[in-house]
N, C-alpha and C positions, 0 to 999 in steps of 0.2 A: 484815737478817734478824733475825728475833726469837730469843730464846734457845730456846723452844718449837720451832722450825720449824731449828735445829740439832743440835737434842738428837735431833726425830724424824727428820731425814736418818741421823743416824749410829745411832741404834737402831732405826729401822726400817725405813729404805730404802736403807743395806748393807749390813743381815742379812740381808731379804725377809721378818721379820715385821713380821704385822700387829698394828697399834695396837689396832684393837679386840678381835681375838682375845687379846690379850695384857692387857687390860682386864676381859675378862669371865673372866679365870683366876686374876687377882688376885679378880674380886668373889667367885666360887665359893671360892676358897681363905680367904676374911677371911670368908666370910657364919658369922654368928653371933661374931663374935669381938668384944671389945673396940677393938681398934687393930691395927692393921697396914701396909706399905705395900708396894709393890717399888720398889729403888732401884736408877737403871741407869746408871753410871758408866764412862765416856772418857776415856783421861788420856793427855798426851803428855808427856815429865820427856826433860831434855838438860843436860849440863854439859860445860864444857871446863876442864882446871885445869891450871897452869902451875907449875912449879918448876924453879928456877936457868936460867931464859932457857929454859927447853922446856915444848912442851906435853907431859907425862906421861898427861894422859888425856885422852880426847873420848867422851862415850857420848849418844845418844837410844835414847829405851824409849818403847814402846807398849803399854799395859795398858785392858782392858775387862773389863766384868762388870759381874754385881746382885747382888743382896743381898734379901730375901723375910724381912719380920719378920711376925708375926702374936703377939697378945695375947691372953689370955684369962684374966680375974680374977687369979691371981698370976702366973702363969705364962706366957710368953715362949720361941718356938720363931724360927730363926733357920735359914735356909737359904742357901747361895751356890752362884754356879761362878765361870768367867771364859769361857765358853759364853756369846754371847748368841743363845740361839733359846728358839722358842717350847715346845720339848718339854724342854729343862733350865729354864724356868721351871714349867713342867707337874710334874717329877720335884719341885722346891724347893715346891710347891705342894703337895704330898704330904707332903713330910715336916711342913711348919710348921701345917698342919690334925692332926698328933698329938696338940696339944695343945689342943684342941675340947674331948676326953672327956669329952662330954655338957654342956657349958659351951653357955648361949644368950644370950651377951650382946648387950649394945647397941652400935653402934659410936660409939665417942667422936666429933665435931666434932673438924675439923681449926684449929689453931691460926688465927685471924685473922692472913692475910699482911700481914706491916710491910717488907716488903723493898723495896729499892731500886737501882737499878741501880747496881755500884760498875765493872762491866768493861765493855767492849764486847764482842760475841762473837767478836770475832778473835782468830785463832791468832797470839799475835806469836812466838813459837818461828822460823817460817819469812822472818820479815820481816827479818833480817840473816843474812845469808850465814856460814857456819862463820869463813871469810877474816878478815870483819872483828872477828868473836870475839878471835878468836887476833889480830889486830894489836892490840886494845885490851888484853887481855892482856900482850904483850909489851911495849909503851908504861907499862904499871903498873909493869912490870919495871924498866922505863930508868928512870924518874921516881922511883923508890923508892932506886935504887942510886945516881942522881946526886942525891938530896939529901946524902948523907953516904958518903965513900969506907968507913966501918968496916961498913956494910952487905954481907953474904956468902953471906945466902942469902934469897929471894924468893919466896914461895909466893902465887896468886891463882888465883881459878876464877870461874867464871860458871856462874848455873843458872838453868832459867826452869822451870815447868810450867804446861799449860793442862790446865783441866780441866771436862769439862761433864756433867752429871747431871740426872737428870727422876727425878720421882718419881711415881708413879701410886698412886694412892687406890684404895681400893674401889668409892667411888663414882667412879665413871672421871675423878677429875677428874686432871689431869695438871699438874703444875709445873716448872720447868725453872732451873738455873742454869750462868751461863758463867763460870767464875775463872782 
């Protein structure tokens, strides 16, 4: 699966908004601006950390949201939630058009993409089991304490995050990244 067709599963087909609608509010919201974009962001963040042969903590987090920049000759309006629907980008879309005030600019050209695939879209968060966390953990433990008996205390953790973002243009065009 493409990163595109990840990004749109998770911001718009288990939200129930639509891509286009959500296109044409970014272009009404940016029409006449300099620069602007919305930027819709999916993150999954997990750690397990170890001290003196015990796990002490384990946490996974789930965080979403966007972000709605728009330009306008100096000036720079900025909108968020962690809301992803189509009527909290409608509200972010209100506010970041304040900064219009009679401004008619031209919309810059988006930067010439040079990017290159560095991830694959998978989630590797889920691809090891908590179990084998914490045995690799504990093993860091043994191995740390049996290189030298004067060793007495052992601190280790593991942390992963996945995270995936699209960004949509004014001109509908949409880009998408998996890290």
């Amino acid at each position: 699966m493409t990163s595109l067709a990840v990004t749109d599963e998770l911001f718009f087909e288990r939200t129930g908004m639509d891509a286009g609608r959500v296109e044409t509010i970014v272009a009404e919201a940016l029409a006449g601006m300099d620069d602007g974009e919305l930027f819709l962001e999916y993150s999954q963040s997990e750690s397990v950390a170890l001290d003196d042969g015990r796990i002490k903590s384990a946490a996974f987090d789930t965080t979403q949201g966007f972000g709605l920049r728009a330009v306008s000759g100096e000036a720079a309006g900025y909108a968020h939630a962690s809301e992803l629907s189509e009527a909290a980008i409608r509200r972010a879309a209100a506010t970041v058009r304040a900064v219009a005030s009679g401004q008619a600019g031209v919309l810059a050209e988006p930067p010439q993409g040079t990017n290159r695939a560095l991830y694959t879209d998978t989630n590797p968060l889920g691809m090891v089991d908590l179990s084998a966390k914490t045995k690799l953990l504990t093993e860091i433990d043994a191995y740390a304490r049996g290189r030298d008996p004067r060793v007495r205390q052992v601190m280790a953790s593991l942390s992963g995050v996945w995270q995936a973002v699209q960004i949509v243009r004014p001109d509908g065009r949409r880009v998408a990244d998996i890290r």
